[in-house]
N, C-alpha and C positions, 0 to 999 in steps of 0.2 A: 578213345579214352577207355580205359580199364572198368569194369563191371565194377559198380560200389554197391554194396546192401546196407539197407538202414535196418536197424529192430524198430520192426511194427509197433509194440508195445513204449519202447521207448517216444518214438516218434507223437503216438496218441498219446502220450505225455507231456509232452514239450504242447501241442497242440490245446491239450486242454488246460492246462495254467497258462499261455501265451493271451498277454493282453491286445497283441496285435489283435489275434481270430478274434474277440470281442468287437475290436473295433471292425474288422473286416465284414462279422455280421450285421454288426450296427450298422456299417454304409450298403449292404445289399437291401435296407428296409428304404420306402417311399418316403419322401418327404416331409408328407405331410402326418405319418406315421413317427418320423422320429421326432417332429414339435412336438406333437400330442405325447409321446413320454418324458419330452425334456418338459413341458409342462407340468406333469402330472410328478414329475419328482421334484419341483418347486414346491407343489400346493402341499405335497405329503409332508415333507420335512421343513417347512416354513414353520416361522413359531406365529403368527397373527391365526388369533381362532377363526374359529369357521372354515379357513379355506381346506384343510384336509377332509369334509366332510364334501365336498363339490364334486370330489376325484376319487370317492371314495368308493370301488366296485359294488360293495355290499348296500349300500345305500340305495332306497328305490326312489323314482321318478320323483313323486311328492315329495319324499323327505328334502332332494337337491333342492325342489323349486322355494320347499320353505327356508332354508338354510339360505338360499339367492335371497328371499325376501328380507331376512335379518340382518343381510351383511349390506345388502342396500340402504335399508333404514337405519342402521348405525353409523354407517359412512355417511351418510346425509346430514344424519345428525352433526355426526365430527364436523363436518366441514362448515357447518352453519355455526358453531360453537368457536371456532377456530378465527373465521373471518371475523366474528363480533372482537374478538379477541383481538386479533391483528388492527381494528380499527380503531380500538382502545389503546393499543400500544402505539400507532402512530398518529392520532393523533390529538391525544391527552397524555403525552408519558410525563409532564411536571405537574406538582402542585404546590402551591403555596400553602405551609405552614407554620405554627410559630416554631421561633428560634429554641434551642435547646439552652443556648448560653446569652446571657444578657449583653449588651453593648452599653462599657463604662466610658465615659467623658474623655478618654485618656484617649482612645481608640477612632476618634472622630472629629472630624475638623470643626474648632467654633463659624458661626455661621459668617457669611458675605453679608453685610449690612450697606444699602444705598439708602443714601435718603436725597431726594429730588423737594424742588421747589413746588408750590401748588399754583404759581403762574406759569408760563413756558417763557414768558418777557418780560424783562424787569422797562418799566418807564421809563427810570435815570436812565438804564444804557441804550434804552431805545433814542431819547435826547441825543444823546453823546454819539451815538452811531451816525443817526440822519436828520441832518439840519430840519427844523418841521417850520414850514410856512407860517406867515404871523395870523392867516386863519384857519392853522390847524395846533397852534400851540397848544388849545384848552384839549385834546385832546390822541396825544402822542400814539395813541393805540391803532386807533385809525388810519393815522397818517401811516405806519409801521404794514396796518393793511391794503392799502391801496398802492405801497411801494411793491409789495409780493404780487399782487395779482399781474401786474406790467410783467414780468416774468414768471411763465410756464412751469420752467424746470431752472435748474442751476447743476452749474459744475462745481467738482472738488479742484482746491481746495473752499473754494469762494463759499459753498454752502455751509460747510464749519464752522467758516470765520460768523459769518453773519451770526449764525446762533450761537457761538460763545461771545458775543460782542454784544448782544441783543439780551443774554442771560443773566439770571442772578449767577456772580459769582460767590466763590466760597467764603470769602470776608462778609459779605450781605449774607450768609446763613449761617456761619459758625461763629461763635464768641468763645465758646472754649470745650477743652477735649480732655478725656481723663482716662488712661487705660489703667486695671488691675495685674499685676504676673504676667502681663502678654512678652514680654520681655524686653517694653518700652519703659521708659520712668514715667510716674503717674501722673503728672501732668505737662501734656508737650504738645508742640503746633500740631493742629488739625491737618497741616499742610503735608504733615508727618505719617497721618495716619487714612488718609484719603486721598481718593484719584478722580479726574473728572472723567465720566462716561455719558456715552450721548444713549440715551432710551426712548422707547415711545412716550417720557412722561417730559420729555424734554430735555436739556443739559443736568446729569444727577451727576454725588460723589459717594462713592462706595468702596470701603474697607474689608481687606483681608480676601480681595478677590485674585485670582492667579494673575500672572503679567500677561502682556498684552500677547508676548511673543512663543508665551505657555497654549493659550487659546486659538489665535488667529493664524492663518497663513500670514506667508510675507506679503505675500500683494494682495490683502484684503486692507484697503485705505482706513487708517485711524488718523486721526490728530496727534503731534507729535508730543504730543502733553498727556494724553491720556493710558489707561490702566498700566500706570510705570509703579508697579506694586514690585517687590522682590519676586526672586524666580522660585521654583516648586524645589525644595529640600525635603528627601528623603517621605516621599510621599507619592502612593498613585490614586487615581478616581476609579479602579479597579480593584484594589486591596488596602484602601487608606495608608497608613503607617504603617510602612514595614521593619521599621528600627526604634529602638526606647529612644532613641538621642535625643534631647530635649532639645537640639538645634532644628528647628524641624518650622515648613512653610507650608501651606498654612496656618495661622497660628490655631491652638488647641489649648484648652483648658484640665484642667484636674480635679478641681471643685469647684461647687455652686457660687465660693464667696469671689471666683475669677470673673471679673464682669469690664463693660466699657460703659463709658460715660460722657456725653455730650451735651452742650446747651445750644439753644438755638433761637438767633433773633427775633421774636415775636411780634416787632413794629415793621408788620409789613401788609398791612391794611391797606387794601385798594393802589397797592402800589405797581403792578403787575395790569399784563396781560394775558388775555387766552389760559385761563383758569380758576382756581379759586385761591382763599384765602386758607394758610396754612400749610403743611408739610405731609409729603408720601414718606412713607419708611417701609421698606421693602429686605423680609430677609429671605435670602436663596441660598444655595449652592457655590461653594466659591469656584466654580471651571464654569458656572453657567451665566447667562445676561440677563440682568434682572429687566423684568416686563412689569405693566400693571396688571396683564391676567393672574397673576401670582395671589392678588388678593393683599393688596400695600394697606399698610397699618396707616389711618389719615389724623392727625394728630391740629389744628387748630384752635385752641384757646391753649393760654401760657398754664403754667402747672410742671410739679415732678409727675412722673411719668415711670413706672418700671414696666418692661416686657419681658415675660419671662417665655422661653421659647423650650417645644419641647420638638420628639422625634419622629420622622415617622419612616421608619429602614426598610431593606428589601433586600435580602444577598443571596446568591446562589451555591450554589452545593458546588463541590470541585466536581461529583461525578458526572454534570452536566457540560463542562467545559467539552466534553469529546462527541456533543451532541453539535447539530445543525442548527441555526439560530432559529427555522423556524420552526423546529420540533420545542427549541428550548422557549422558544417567545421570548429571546433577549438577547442583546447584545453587547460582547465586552467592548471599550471603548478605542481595540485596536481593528475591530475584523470587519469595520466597515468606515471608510475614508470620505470625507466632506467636502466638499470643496474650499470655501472658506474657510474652514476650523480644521485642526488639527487634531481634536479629540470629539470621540463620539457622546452625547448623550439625548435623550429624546428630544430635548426641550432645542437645542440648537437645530436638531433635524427639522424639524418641524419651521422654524426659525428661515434654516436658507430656502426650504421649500417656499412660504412662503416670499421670499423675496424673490425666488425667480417665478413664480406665477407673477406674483403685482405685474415684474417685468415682460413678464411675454404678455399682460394683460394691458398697462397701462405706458410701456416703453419708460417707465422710470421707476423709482425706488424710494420709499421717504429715506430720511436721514441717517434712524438708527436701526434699519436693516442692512446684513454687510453686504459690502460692495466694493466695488474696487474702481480705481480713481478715473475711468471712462467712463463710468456707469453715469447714467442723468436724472439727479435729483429732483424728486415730483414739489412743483411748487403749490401754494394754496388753490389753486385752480383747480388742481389735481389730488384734494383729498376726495372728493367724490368717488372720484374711481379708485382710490386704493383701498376705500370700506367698500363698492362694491366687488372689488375681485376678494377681496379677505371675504365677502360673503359667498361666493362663487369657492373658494378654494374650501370652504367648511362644508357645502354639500358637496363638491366634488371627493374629498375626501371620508366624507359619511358612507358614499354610495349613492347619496341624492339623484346628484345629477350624474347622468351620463353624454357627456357630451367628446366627442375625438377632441385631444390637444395634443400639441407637439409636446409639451412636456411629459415624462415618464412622471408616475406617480410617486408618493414621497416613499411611503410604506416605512416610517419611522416606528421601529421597534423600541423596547421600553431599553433601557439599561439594564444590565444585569445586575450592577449595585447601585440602588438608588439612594437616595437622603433627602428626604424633605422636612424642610424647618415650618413651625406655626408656633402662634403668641400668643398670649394671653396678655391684652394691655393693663392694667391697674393702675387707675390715678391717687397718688401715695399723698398726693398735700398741693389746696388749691388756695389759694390767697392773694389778697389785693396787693402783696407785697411783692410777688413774684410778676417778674415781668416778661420772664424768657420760658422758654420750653426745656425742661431736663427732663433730659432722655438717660437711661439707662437700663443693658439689654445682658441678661444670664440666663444660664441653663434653669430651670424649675428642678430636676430632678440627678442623682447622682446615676442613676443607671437604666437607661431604656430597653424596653421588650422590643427583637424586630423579628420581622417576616424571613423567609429562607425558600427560596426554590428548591424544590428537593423530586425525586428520581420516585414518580409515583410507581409506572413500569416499564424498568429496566429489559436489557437483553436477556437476562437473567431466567427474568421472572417470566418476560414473554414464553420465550421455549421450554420452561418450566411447566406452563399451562398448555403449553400445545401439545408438550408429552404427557401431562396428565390425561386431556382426554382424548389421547391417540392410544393410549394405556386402557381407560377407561372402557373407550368403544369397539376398541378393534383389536387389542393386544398388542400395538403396534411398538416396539423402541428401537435403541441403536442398532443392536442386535440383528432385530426385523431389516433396517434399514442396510445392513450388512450383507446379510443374506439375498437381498435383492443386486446390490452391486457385484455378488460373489458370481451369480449365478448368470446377470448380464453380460460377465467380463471375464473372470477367470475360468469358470466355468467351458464357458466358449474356448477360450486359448486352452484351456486342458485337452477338451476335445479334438479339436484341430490338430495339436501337438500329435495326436495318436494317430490321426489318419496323418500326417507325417512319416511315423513312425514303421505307421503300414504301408505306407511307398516306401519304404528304403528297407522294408524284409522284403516286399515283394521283388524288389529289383534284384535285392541281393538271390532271392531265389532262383531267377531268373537269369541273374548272368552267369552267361558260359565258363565263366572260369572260379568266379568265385562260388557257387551254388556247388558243383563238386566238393571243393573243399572244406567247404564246410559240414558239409555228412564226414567227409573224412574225420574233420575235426569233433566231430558228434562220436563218432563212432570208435576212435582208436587213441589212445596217447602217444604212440611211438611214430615218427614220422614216415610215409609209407618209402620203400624203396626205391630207388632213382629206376629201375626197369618195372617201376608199374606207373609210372610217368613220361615215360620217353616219348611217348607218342601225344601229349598233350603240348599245349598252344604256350609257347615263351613267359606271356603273362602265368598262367598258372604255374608255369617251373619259379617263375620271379618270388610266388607266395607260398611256393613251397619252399623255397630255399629260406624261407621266413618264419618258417613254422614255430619255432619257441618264442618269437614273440604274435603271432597271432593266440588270439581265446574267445571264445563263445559267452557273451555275457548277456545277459536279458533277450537270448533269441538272435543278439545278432553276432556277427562274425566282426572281431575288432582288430585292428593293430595296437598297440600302446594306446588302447584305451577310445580310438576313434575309429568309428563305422567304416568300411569298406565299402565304398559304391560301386567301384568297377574294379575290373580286373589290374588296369593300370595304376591305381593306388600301391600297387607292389613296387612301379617300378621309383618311385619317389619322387610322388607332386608334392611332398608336404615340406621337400629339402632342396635348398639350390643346386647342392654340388650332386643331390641322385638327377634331377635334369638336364646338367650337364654332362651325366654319363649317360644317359637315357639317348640324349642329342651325339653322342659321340659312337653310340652303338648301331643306332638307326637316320641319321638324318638324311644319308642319302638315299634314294630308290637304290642303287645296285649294292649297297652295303648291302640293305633288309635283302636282298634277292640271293647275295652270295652269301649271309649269313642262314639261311634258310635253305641253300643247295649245300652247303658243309653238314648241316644238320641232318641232312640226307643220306649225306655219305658215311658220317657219322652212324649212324643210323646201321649202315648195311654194315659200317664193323665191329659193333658191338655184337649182331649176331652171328659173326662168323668167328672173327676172334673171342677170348679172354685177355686181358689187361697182362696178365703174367705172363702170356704167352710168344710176345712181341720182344722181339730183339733186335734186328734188325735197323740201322738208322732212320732209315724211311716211319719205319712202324713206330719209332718213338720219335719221330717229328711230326706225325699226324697223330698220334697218341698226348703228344705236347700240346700241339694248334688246336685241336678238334675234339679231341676224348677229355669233358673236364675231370667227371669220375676221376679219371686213373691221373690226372694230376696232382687229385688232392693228398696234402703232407698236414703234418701235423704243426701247427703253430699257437704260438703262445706269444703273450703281451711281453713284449720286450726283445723280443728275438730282432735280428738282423736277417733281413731279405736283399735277391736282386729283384728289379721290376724289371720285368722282360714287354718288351715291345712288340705288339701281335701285327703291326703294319709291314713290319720288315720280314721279306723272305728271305733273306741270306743268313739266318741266325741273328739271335738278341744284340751282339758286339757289346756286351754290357761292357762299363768303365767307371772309378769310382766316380768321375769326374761329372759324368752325366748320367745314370740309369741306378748308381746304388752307391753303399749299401742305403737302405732303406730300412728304418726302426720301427714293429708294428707300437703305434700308440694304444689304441684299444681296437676291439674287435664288436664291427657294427650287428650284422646276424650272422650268417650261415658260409655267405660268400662278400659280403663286402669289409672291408677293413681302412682304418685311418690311421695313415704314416706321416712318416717326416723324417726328413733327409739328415737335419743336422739344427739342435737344438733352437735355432732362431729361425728357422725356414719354415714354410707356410705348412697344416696340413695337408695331405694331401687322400682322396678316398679311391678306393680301387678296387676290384673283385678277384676272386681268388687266380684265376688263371693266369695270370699277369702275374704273380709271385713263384722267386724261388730261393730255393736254402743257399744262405750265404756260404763264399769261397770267396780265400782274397787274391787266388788268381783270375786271370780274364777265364768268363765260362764262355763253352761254346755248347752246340747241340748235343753233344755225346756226351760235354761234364752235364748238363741235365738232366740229361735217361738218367745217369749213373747217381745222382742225388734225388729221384722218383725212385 
């Protein structure tokens, strides 16, 4: 290879603006040398105070150790500030307070009104039911208790029957009924406006509660008579009323003067069993089952009668919907499923728990807990043990007791919308004249005050307070937080990228063919001349022949814009069809061997001849085959060529039929070019030696000299 000189000056140029040698220095440093400055340019240019004074040269011993001690005790602090905080956020983030907007009458269902008997057995149908022995006549009650104790338990349907057979029914409690605007006529059968429901107060009837099939699953066993109330219209236990339409189930009021009105038989003195004398009046929830834990209004001597019932709400904020229930301490009445019941609220939860305790307690179930029709109904025998497991299930659920049971615990969460009804009874007019009980039940009040779940702290607010005093203590924000991720990750890939960088200058420097050309390319604009090349390596002729598209850009030596690794990138790995000319010039060993002895020979005639000197057929058929120089012609895009055939020694035998004319389409560098035969025929790519100036006679070796 030909002597090349670089300028010194130039050289130490490129050297010292090249970011490689930066990097090149960088990786000559020890390891633990170049953490300590990747550290030390974190701590400088970080924005969190303190840490530039740590790393700071000028800073003496003492001042670091106290600057250690401030940033310790800050950070201590944050983080004790922080956790109080987080424990606050999880777990107090609701609280209850009052509502901003009042809740009018319009907005809210009138209440579920039961009213039960204060016997649980009426005498007459206890007669009627079971014949009594002529020394048990005088007293039915008896007789009625010593038929129960003979049986344990009972099945459905048999246990139903008995106790509505055994019951007061509705004509023994109602004489007459009177609704206001409910959207019934004011006065109509009670049979009308009541349903029978079995409770723990014994067989009751109760108005304006959801149907049966609103409440219950299917296979929770009811009597085929009872809660046949109409179906839920335009209404949830979730959002109350969601439409004005005054078609609407449950029924609702709009003023005070909307009220019901009933009377009730008052001659029923000693006529009953297993209770007292007089009437439960129980108002609840209409989706819920009315209990006597409820606190039943007990109404016994005859008398008018008003109860006026007021509110007492509880509703949730929508921003807590996207809260956890137990974050939220509530639940809507879809996002947890019962077994029995079909809609959630505390009072039912609470409800089947206990009826599967009784049962895993006592192997049966009183009457009016639900159940389903294999279940075995606990007989009088069996109230013992169903007040003791109801007392077992109250401290088991307190915390009381701890005892293992197969059953899972209830953990019955409140409702998110609650409504609780309470009375204020007032006896309006009491006289010897009045024989019966009137009852009549209204709102007290046009518009109630409720409660509201509300978003004590939010997402919001938490990371609000934790960048306050991460702000506060340590200077710390998103920023901060940036800078840490910049310096973890991009940071690193930057650097890396450069010792990359610096393997593929250094290769380049190093390889044998491309490291020449590249000073050449440093050094000269004009391409060097084919006899200060002759004696270099194929590859290097491949990139010189390449030369106006090679360029020097950031240090490294490029073709159309991409690195040069090896010599061989000349010959075209980045193109199918240079591969296949690559493959077609070298694939076999005696190719590469006699392509390399012509080269030789080549060789000795360049120094002995000149190109113009040669006349001779011989001299311009190895002048043709061997010498490219002196084949090269001038061409231009659009020209017609022959393609001459370098396998064949007898001469090209061109023909138009097979070898030309050949049209150059464009011109790829220096010696390759892409043709084509004839407007619909394929590309085709080829180097310069293989072409020659068009003649539309057949050429032979002499019309070639003669067109060179």
């Amino acid at each position: 290879m030909s002597n090349i000189t670089v300028t010194p000056n130039k050289r130490e140029e490129v050297n010292k603006t090249s970011p490689v040698n930066a990097v090149e220095e960088r990786k000559n440093r020890p390891l633990v040398q170049q953490i300590t400055k990747y550290y030390s340019d974190f701590m400088n240019n970080s924005t969190i105070h303190g840490f530039k004074y740590l790393v700071d040269k000028e800073k003496s011993f003492i001042e670091k150790i106290w600057w250690i001690c401030i940033l310790t005790l800050s950070i201590y602090t944050c983080a004790v500030l922080i956790k109080s905080t987080w424990r606050k956020w999880e777990e107090n983030p609701v609280f209850i307070a009052l509502r901003q907007k009042s809740v009018s009458l319009w907005d809210i269902p009138f209440p579920a009104v039961t009213v039960c008997h204060g016997y649980l057995h009426s005498k007459k149908s206890i007669a009627t039911f079971l014949p009594i022995e002529s020394e048990n006549t005088s007293d039915p009650c008896k007789a009625f208790s010593d038929y129960q104790t003979k049986f344990p338990s009972f099945k459905e349907p048999n246990a139903s029957e008995i106790l509505e057979k055994t019951a007061f029914s509705m004509d023994d409690i109602f004489s007459e009924c009177f609704v206001a605007d409910f959207g019934f006529d004011l006065t109509i059968n009670c049979s009308e406006m009541f349903s029978p429901i079995f409770t723990d107060a014994g067989l009751c009837f109760s108005f304006n509660m959801l149907n049966r099939n609103d409440i219950f699953e299917n296979f929770t066993y009811l009597p085929s008579t009872h809660l046949e109330h109409p179906k839920v219209v335009n209404w949830s236990i979730d959002d109350n009323y969601s439409q004005t339409d005054e078609h609407v189930y449950p029924q609702r009021v709009v003023t005070t003067t909307n009220y019901m009105w009933f009377s009730l038989k008052s001659s029923f003195k000693e006529l009953g069993c297993d209770g007292k004398d007089g009437f439960k009046i129980i108002l609840h929830h209409p989706a819920e089952i009315p209990t006597l834990a409820r606190r039943p209004i007990y109404i016994e001597e005859p008398g008018s009668y008003d109860i006026g019932t007021k509110l007492d709400m509880t509703f949730t904020s929508n921003e807590l919907k996207f809260y956890s229930p137990e974050r939220r301490k509530c639940l809507y009445s879809y996002e947890r499923r019962l077994y029995f019941f079909k809609i959630y609220t505390m009072d039912l939860c609470r409800m089947e728990c206990l009826a599967n305790y009784t049962l895993h307690f006592c192997h049966c179930v009183p009457f009016y807990m639900p159940h389903n029709i294999t279940t075995n109904i606990c007989g009088r025998n069996e109230s013992i043990c169903v007040g003791v497991a109801r007392t077992y299930w109250l401290k088991y659920e307190s915390g009381f007791l701890n005892k293992d049971l197969d059953i899972k615990p209830c953990d019955c969460l409140p409702s998110c919308t609650t409504v609780t009804y309470s009375a204020d009874v007032v006896q309006t007019l009491h006289t010897e004249e009045i024989k019966d009980i009137i009852v009549s039940i209204r709102f007290r009040e046009w518009e109630f005050m409720a409660l509201e779940r509300q978003e004590l702290f939010g997402d919001v607010n938490f990371w609000a307070s934790c960048g306050g005093l991460l702000g506060l203590f340590t200077g710390f924000s998103v920023i901060s937080l940036a800078e840490m991720v910049y310096y973890l990750t991009l940071r690193w890939l930057i650097v890396l990228g450069k010792k990359v960088l610096y393997r593929l200058k250094k290769d380049q420097e190093e390889d044998v063919d491309i490291g020449p050309l590249f000073k050449w390319k440093e050094d000269r604009a004009e391409r060097p001349a084919w006899s200060e090349i002759s004696d270099d390596s194929l590859s290097f002729k491949a990139l010189w022949a390449q030369w106006d598209s090679l360029c020097v850009e950031n240090v490294f030596l490029k073709r159309a814009r991409r690195i040069l690794k090896s010599g061989r990138d000349s010959l075209g790995q980045s193109s199918r069809r240079y591969r296949e000319l690559v493959k077609e010039m070298y694939d076999r060993e005696g190719r590469y061997n006699n392509t390399t002895l012509w080269a030789n020979v080549r060789k000795i005639g360049i120094d002995t001849f000149y190109c113009s000197d040669w006349s001779d057929t011989e001299a311009q058929v190895f002048r043709s085959e061997l010498h490219l120089p002196c084949a090269i012609f001038k061409i231009q895009t659009g020209n017609l060529v022959w393609l001459y055939n370098l396998r064949r020694r007898k001469g090209p035998k061109l023909s138009p039929q097979g070898q030309g004319p050949y049209t150059i389409v464009t011109r790829i560098n220096d010696i390759l070019y892409r043709t084509r035969q004839g407007p619909k025929t394929k590309l085709k790519i080829v180097y310069l030696g293989r072409l020659m100036k068009y003649s539309s006679d057949t050429v032979d070796v002499s019309d070639r000299d003669k067109q060179n």
